[in-house]
Each structure stands twice: as C-alpha cells, then as structure tokens.
C-alpha positions in Angstrom: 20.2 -2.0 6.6 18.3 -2.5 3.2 14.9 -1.3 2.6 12.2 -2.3 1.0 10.4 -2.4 -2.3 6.6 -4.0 -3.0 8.2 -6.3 -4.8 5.0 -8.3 -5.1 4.5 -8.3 -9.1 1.3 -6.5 -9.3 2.0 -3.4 -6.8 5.2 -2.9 -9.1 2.2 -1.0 -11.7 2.0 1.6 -9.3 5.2 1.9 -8.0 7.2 2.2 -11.4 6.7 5.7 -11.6 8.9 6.4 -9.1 12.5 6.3 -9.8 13.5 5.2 -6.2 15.0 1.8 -5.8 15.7 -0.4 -2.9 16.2 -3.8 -2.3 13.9 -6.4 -0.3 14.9 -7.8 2.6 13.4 -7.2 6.5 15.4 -6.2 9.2 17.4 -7.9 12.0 19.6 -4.8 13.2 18.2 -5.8 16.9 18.1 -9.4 17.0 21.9 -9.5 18.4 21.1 -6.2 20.8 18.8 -5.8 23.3 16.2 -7.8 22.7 14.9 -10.7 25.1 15.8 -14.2 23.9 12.4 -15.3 23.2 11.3 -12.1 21.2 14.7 -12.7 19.2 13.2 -16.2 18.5 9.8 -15.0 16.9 11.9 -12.2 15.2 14.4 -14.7 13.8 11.9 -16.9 12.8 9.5 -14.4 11.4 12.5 -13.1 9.2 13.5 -16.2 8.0 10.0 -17.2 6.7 9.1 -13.6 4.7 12.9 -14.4 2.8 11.2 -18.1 2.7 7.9 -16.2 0.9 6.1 -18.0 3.8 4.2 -15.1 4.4 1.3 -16.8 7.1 3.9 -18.2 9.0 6.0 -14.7 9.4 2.4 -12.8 9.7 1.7 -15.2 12.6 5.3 -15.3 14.2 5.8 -11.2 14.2 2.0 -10.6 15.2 2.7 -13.1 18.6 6.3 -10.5 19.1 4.5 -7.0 18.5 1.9 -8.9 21.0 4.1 -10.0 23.5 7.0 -7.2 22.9 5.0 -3.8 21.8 7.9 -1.7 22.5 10.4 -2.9 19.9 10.1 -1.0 16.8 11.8 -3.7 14.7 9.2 -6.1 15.0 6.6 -3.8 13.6 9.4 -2.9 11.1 8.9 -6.5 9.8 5.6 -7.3 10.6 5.0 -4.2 8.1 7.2 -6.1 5.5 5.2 -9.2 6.0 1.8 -7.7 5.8 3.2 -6.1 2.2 4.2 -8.9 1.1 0.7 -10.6 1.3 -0.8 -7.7 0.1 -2.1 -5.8 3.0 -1.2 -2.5 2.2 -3.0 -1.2 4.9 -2.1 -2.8 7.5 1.5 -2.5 6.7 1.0 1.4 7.2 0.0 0.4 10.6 2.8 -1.3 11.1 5.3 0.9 10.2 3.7 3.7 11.8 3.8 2.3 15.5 7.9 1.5 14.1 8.1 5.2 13.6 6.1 5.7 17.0 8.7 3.9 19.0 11.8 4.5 17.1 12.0 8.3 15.4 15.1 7.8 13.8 14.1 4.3 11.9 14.6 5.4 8.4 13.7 2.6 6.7 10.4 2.7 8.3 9.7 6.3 6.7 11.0 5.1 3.0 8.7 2.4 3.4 5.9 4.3 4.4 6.4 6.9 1.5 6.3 3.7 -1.0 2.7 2.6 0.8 1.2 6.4 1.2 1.7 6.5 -2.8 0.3 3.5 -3.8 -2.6 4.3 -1.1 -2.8 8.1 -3.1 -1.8 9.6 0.0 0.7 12.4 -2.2 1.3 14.5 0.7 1.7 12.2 3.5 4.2 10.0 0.9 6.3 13.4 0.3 6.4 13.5 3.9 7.7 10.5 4.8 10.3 10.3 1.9 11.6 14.2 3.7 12.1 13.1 7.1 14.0 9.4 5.4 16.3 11.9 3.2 16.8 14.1 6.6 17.8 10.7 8.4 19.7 9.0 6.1 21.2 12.0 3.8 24.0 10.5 2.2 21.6 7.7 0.6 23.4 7.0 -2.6 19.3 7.5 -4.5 19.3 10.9 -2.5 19.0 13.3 -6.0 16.0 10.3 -7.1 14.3 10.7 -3.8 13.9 14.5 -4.0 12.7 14.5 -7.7 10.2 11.8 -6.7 9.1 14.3 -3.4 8.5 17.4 -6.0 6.7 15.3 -8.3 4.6 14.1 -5.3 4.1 18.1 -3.9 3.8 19.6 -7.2 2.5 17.2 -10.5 1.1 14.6 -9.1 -1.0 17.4 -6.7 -2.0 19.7 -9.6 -3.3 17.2 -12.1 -5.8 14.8 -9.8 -8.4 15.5 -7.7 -8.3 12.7 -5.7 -7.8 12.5 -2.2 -7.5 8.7 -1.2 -9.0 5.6 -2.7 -10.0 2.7 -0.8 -10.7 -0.8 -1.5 -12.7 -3.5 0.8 -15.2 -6.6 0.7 -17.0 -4.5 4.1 -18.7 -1.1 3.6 -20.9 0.9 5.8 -23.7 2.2 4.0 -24.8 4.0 7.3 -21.7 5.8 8.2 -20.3 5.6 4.5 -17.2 4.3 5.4 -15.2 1.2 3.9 -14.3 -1.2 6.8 -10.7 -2.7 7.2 -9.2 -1.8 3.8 -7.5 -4.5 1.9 -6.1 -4.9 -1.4 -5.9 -8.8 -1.4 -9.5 -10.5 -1.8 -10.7 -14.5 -1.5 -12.2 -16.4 -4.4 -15.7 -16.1 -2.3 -15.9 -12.6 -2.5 -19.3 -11.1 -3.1 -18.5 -7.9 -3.9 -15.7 -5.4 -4.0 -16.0 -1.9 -3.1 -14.1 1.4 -3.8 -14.7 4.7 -1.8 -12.8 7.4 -3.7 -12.2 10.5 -1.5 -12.5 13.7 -3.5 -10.7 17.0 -3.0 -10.9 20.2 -4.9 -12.9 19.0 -7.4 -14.6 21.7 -10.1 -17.8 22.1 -10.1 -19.4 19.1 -12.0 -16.6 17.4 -12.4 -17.3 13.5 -13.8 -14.9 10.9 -13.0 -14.9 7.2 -14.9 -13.7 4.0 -13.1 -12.7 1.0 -15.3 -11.7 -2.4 -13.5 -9.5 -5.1 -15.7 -8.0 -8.4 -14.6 -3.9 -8.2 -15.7 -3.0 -11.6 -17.9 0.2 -13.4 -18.1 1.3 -11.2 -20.9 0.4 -8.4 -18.8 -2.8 -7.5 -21.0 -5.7 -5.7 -19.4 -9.0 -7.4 -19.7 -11.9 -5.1 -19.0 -13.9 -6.7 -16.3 -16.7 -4.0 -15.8 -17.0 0.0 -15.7 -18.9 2.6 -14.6 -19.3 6.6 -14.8 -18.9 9.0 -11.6 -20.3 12.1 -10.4 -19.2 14.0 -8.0 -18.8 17.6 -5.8 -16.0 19.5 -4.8 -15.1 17.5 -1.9 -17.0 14.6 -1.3 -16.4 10.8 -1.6 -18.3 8.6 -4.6 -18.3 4.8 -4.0 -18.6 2.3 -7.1 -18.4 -1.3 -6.4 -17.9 -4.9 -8.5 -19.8 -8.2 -8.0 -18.7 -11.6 -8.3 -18.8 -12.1 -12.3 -21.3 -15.0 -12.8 -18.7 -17.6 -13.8 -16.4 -16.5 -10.8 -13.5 -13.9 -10.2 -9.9 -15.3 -12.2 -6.8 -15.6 -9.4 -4.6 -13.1 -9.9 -3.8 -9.2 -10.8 -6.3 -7.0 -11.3 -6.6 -3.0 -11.1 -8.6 -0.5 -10.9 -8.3 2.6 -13.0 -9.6 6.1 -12.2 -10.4 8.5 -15.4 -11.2 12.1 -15.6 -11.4 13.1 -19.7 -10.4 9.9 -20.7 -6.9 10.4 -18.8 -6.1 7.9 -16.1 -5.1 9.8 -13.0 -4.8 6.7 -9.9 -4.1 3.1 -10.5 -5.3 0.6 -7.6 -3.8 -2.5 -8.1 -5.2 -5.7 -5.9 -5.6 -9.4 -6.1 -7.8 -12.1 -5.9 -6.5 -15.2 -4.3 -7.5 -18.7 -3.2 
C-alpha cells in the first residue's frame, strides 16, 4: 500500500519542510475482499478517475460509496485522497478521520492525516498521527525521517509560534466569530476571503503581520495586499482580502503569517475557475 503526498504543486510550499516522502496513489487493498460488488464498482471507478486527475468525477463516485457503504474505511481512505487532490484540505481530514474511525490499524490514513494536520498548523495533532503510523507500520523504510519530523513538530515548530490553527473561507460568522466550512480552494467570483488565526500563548502585546502574494510561473511572490495584527494571549484575530478591482489571477497564492519580520505559518490556497 502506498501513501500519499499533497502532491498538488502549491501545497508542496508547506509540505517541503518535512523530510518525509511517499508516493501518490489511493488505495484498493479491499476492492478484491469483502466488499459488495456494487461498492467495488464506485471504488474502482473512483480510483481510476483521481490516477485519471478527474477529481469531480472521483469526488462524486466515492461520495455515492461512503453514502451508500459508511462502514468501509477504504472508501473514506480515498474519498480523503480525492478531496486533497482538489484542494479541500479540510474535508480530506474528515475523511480520513471516519477511515481511522472504522479501521484503527489503517496506517496510511494516520500518515496522511499528519501531512493535512501540518499544513492545517495543527503541530500536535500532526505529531500524533505521524506516532500511532510509526507504531503501525514500524519497519517503514522513512522511519528515522518520520521521528525527526515528530520532534521538530513537539519541540521547534511548538516553541517558536504562537499560533494555534489558521483557517481560511469565503463564509464567516461575525456573530459566533467562526469561519464556516473551511476551504483552501476558492472560485473566480469570490467576494472575499477570510482568515481566522487561533492564537495560543501569546505574550502580552504581541503583534502579528499577515502578507498575502499570488505565486507566478517562476514561482515569484507578488504582494497582493497586507495588513498588521494585534492580539492577546489566547484569542483569535481575523483579517480578510477582497476581490482586487480587476479580479483575482487563477492560480497559487499564500498567505504568510509574521511576528518580527519572521515568517512563522505559510497557508497556501488557490483560486480557480
């Protein structure tokens, strides 16, 4: 069984400091077991069109198995897969978490989710996940990578930020102050994108900067707007970016997150058509 790796261009930013590696294909390791003929069929299919990059199609073909089937962890295995390929972090999380619901010992499932909890700034709950994989799957070749990458999780990564999670969505609820359904992938038509950071820890008066670029061809970032935050020990700051007047560009963007001029999170997302 192979796991997998964002392998979508943009989420590599992220992911590149971590010295893990894996390879990016779903997983069948049912589809000739005990699954019924009919769920086999929208697993087969949904396999074949994520290594076919048509991502709709395997979105739309796992979603009617995990719908049909919700007790087979391998669908939510790949519908995970699916989701990350078209940029839905989020959801992909879901997925994989129901996988691990069902199935304990998937280890894939926990390597993938320790990928998505770091690029989601989740430190701890990435560590976590990467600990139970290397208790599963011990004699992983990248074993000695994997356990420098979980103390640089525990230790580095939690000493020098202060950030909890980061967030990113077209929906926010000014009422409850809470971003609704989380995405990192946004449509040409959106309004306006918003970014609750979660703060942890903080010292007193701490100010954060957030800068937001759109990634060229040549992998050049082009400032797009910025903004100074301030905020308390543990509390969560919101900042937010409208539509530029001559329209968003398709393609990579990220946002950065500064405390004295040092950048401490990356978000990568995406605007597409």
């Amino acid at each position: 069984m192979k796991r997998l790796l964002f392998f979508i261009t943009f989420l590599g930013i992220i992911l590149c400091g971590c010295s893990v590696s894996s390879e990016n294909y779903p997983d069948n390791r049912d589809s000739q077991l005990n699954l019924p003929q009919k769920a086999k069929v929208l697993l087969d299919k949904g396999i074949k069109d994520i290594k076919s990059d048509r991502i709709s199609d395997a979105i739309s073909d796992l979603e009617k198995l995990t719908a049909s089937y919700p007790d087979y962890a391998v669908g939510y295995y790949n519908l995970g897969h699916a989701y990350a390929k078209n940029n839905e972090i989020y959801k992909a999380i879901i997925s994989w978490e129901k996988c691990v619901t069902l199935d304990k010992n998937y280890a894939d499932a926990y390597y993938n989710l320790g990928l998505a909890y770091k690029l989601a700034q989740s430190n701890s709950k990435a560590a976590d996940n990467f600990t139970i994989y290397l208790s599963l799957k011990p004699d992983d070749p990248n074993s000695n990578e994997i356990k420098a990458e979980i103390i640089n999780l525990k230790n580095n990564y939690n000493e020098k930020t202060i950030i909890n999670k980061i967030l990113l969505s077209d929906k926010f609820d000014l009422v409850n102050n809470e971003i609704i359904d989380p995405v990192n992938s946004f449509k040409l038509d959106t309004k306006t994108i918003y970014s609750l950071i979660e703060v942890s820890s903080a010292p007193k008066n701490t100010k954060l900067s957030a800068a937001w670029y759109y990634i060229n061809y040549d992998n050049q970032k082009i400032p797009v707007n910025s903004a100074s935050i301030a905020v308390k020990s543990n509390a969560s700051a919101l900042i937010s970016i409208s539509k530029p007047k001559n329209g968003w560009l398709v393609g990579r963007y990220e946002l950065d997150i500064l405390t004295n001029d040092n950048i401490i999170a990356i978000i990568p997302f995406s605007i597409v058509r």
